[in-house]
C-alpha positions in Angstrom: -16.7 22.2 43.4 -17.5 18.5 41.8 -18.0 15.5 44.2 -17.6 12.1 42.7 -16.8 10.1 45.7 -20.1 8.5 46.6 -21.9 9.1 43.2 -22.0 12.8 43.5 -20.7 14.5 40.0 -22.0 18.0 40.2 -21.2 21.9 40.7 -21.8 23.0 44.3 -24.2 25.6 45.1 -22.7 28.9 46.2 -24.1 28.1 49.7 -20.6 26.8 50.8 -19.2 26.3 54.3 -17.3 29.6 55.9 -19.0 31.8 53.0 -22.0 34.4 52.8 -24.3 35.3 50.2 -26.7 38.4 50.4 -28.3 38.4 47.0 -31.6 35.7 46.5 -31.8 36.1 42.9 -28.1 34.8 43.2 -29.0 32.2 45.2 -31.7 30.8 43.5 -30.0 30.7 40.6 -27.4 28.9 41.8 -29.5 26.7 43.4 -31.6 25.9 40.7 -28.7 25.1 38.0 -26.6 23.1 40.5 -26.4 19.5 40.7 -27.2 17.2 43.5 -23.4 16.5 45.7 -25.2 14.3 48.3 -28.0 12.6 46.7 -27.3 9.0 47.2 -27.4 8.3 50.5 -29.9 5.8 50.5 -29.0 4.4 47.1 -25.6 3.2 47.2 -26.7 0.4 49.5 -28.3 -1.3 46.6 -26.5 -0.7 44.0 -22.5 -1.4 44.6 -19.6 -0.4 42.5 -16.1 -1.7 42.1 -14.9 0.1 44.9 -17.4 -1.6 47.4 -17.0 -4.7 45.5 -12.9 -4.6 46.3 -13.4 -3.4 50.0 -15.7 -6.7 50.2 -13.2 -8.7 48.9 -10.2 -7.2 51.0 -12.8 -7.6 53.9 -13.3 -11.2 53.2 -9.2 -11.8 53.3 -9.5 -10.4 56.6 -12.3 -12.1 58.2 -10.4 -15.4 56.8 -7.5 -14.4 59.4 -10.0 -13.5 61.9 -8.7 -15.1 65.1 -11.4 -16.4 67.7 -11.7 -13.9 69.7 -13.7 -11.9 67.3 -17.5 -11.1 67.7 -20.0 -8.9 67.1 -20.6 -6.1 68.7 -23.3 -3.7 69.9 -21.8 -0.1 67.7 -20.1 2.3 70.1 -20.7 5.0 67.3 -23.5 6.2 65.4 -24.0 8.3 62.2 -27.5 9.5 63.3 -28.3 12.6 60.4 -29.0 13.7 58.4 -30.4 12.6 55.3 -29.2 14.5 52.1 -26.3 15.8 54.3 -23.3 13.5 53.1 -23.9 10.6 55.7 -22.4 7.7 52.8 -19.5 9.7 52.1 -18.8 9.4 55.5 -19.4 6.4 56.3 -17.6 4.9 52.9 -14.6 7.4 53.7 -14.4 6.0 57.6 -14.6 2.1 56.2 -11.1 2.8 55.0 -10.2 3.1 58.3 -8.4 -0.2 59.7 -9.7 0.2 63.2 -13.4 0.4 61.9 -15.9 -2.0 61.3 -19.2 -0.9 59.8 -22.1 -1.8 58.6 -23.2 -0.7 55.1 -27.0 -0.6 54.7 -28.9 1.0 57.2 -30.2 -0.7 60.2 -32.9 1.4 61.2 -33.1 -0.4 64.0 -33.9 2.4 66.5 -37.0 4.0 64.5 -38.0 0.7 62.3 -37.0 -2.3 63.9 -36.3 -1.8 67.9 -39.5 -4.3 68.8 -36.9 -7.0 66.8 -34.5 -7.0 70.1 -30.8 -5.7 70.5 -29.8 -9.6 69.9 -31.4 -8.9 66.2 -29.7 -5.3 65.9 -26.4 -7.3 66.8 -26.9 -9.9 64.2 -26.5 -6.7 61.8 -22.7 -5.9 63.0 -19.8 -7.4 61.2 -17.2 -8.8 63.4 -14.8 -7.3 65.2 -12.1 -7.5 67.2 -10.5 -5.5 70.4 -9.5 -2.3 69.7 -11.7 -2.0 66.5 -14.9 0.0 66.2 -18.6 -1.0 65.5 -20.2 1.8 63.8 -23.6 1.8 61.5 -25.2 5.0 59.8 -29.2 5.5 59.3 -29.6 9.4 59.2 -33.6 9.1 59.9 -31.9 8.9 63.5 -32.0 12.5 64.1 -35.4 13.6 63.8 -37.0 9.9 65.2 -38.7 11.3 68.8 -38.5 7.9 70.1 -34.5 7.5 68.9 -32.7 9.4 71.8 -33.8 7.6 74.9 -33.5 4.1 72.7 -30.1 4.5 71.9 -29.7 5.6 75.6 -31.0 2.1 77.3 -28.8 1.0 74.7 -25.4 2.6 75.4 -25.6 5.9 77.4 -21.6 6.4 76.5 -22.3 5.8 72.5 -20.8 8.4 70.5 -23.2 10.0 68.2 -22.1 12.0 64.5 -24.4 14.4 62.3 -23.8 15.3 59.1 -25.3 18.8 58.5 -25.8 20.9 55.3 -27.1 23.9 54.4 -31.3 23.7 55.2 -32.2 25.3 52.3 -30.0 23.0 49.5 -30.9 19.9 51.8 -34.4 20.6 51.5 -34.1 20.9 47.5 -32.0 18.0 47.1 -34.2 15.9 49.2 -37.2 17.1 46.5 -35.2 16.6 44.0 -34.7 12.7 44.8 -38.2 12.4 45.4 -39.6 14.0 42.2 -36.6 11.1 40.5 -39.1 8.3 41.5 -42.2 10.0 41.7 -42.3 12.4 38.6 -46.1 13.5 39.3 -45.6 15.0 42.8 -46.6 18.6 43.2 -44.0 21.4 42.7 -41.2 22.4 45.3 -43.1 25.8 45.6 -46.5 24.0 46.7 -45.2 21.8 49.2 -43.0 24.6 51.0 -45.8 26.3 51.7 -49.1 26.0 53.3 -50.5 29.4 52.2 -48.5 30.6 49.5 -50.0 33.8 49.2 -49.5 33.9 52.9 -45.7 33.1 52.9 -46.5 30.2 55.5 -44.1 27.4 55.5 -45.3 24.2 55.6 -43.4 22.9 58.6 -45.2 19.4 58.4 -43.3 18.4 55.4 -40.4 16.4 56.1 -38.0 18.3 53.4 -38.7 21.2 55.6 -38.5 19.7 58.9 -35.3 17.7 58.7 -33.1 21.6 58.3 -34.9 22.5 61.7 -31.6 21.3 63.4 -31.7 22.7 66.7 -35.6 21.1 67.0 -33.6 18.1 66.9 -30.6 18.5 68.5 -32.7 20.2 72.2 -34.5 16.6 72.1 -30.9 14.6 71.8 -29.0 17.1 74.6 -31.4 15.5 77.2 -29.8 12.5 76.9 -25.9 12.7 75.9 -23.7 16.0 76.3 -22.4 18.0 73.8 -19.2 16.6 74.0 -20.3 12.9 72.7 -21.5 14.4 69.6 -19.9 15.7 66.5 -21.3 17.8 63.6 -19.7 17.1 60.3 -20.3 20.0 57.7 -21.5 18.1 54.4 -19.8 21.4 52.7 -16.6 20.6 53.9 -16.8 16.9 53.9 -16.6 18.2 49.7 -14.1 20.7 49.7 -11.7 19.5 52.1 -12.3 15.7 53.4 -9.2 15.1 54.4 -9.5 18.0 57.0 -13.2 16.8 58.2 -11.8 13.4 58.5 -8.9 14.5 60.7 -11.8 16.1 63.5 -13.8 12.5 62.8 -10.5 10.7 63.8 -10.1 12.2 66.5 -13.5 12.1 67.9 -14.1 8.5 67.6 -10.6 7.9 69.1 -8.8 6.8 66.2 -5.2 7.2 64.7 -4.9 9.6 62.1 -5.0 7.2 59.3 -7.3 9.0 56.4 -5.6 12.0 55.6 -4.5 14.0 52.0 -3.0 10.7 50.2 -6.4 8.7 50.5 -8.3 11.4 48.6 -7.5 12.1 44.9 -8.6 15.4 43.2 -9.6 15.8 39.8 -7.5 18.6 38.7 -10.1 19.7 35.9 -13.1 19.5 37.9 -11.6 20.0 41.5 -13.6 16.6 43.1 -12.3 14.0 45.7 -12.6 10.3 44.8 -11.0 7.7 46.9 -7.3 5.9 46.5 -5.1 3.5 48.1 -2.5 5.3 49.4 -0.2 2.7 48.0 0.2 1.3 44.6 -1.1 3.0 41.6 -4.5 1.8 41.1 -7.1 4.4 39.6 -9.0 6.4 41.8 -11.8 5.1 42.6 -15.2 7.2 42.7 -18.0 5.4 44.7 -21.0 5.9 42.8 -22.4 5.3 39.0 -25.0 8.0 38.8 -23.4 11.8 38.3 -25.6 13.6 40.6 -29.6 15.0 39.7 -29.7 18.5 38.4 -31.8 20.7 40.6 -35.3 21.9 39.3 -35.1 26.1 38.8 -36.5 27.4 42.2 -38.2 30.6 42.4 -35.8 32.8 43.9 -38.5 34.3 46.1 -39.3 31.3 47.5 -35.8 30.3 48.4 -35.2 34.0 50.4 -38.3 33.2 52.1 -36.7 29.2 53.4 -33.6 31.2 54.5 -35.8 33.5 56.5 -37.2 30.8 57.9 -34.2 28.8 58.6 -32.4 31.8 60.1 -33.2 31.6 63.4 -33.2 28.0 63.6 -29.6 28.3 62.1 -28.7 30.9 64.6 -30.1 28.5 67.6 -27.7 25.7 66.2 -24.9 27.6 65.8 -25.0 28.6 69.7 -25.7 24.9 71.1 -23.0 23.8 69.1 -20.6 26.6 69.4 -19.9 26.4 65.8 -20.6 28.8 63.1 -21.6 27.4 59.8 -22.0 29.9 58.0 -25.3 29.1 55.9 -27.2 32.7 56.2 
């Protein structure tokens, strides 16, 4: 599968949402030749594209018939994780939405900024008006200790989505981005593990600690239920957005209004990009970089990140009540 929606051009792993793989040599391989789907999370925000560039425009025709009652708002959703899971796509896919205002950098108000005042973190928010919804993304949320409780004081009713990927190709996309702007860091291998000899995993490194979801997720259940927060499979967000978008909808409250006809699949390479659903104006894919190719990881020391992230997996899966498949 090829994703070119939010500047992700590149073969999908084999470690796919609903399916199994038992073989590590396999895996490895597969991991190691594929290309990054959900690199750009963080990118985007400065770089634009013609999609982006038309959205503002359309944005500005609609903030010039803005009536007065109009303000901004405190968000009443969240994108909180997680990094290197598909968090832009989301977000980009859900600004199509006419009952959703959001903002498109990241605040990082709740980890970075919160001693700046909720005044400030309002200040961010576009305008809306009643009936619409105020939403922002910054997918350091998630594994912030201090993030919960803020966003609590803030708004105990806020309604909070993750978007989660397989830990192991999270963790080597999220080297992979990092070895792009800082060539001279030491190998994959040597950061996943303290004692390599030893097989210990280095659970102090953040590429490593980010796929521990149900760490995480114990430390946000004692402040909202379950029911006020949604995980999104970055797998399927790929191979069938439209679908994913339909459980979004519906959790936020909103109409139905991104389905099949806003996504456009290249028939040769089998990836979504974004279209109006009327008129026939090209498709427009939301990124100008084609993805990172993954560095060859030893197959070995993949086997050993899945036995790792097993039972962490298997904890998720029963907080959640959803299976996905990732072992």
């Amino acid at each position: 599968m090829i994703y070119c929606c939010v500047g992700y051009c590149s073969t999908v792993p084999s470690l796919t949402y609903g399916s199994r793989s038992s073989d590590a040599d396999s895996q490895g391989a597969s991991l190691g030749a594929s290309r990054d789907l959900l690199n750009n999370d963080n990118e985007l925000d400065s770089r634009g594209d013609e999609w982006s560039e038309a959205k503002a425009l359309e944005d500005n025709v609609m903030s010039a018939s803005l009536n007065e009652s109009e303000s901004k708002k405190l968000p009443q959703a969240i994108i909180i994780g997680v990094k290197k899971g598909g968090t832009r796509a989301l977000l980009e896919f859900l600004r199509l939405h006419p009952d959703v205002r959001a903002v498109g950098a990241e605040p990082h108000f709740f980890d970075r900024n919160y001693d700046k005042g909720l005044e400030w973190y309002r200040e961010l928010m576009p305008k809306s008006s009643d009936g619409q919804l105020t939403m922002e993304k910054t997918p350091s949320y998630f594994v912030t200790k201090e993030v919960p409780s803020r966003i609590y004081t803030m708004s105990k009713d806020t309604k909070l989505i993750v978007v989660v990927r397989d830990p192991v190709t999270r963790a080597i996309s999220d080297y992979t981005q990092t070895h792009s702007k800082k060539p001279d860091i030491p190998s994959f291998e040597s950061l996943t593990f303290k004692n390599v000899s030893a097989g210990l995993i280095d659970t102090t490194w953040s590429a490593v600690q980010i796929g521990m979801y149900a760490k995480h997720l114990e430390r946000w259940l004692q402040y909202f239920p379950m029911d006020q927060l949604l995980f999104v499979s970055g797998e399927r967000l790929i191979s069938d957005p439209a679908g994913e978008m339909a459980r979004v909808q519906d959790f936020l409250g909103l109409r139905r209004v991104i389905t099949e006809k806003y996504f456009h699949f290249n028939p040769a390479k089998g990836f979504p990009c974004l279209k109006r659903p009327e008129g026939n104006s090209k498709p427009h894919c939301l990124g100008k970089t084609k993805g990172r190719t993954h560095p060859n990881i030893d197959p070995e020391v993949v086997q050993r990140l899945r036995d790792f992230y097993r039972p962490f997996n298997n904890k998720f899966y029963h907080l959640t009540g959803h299976h996905f498949d990732w072992d």
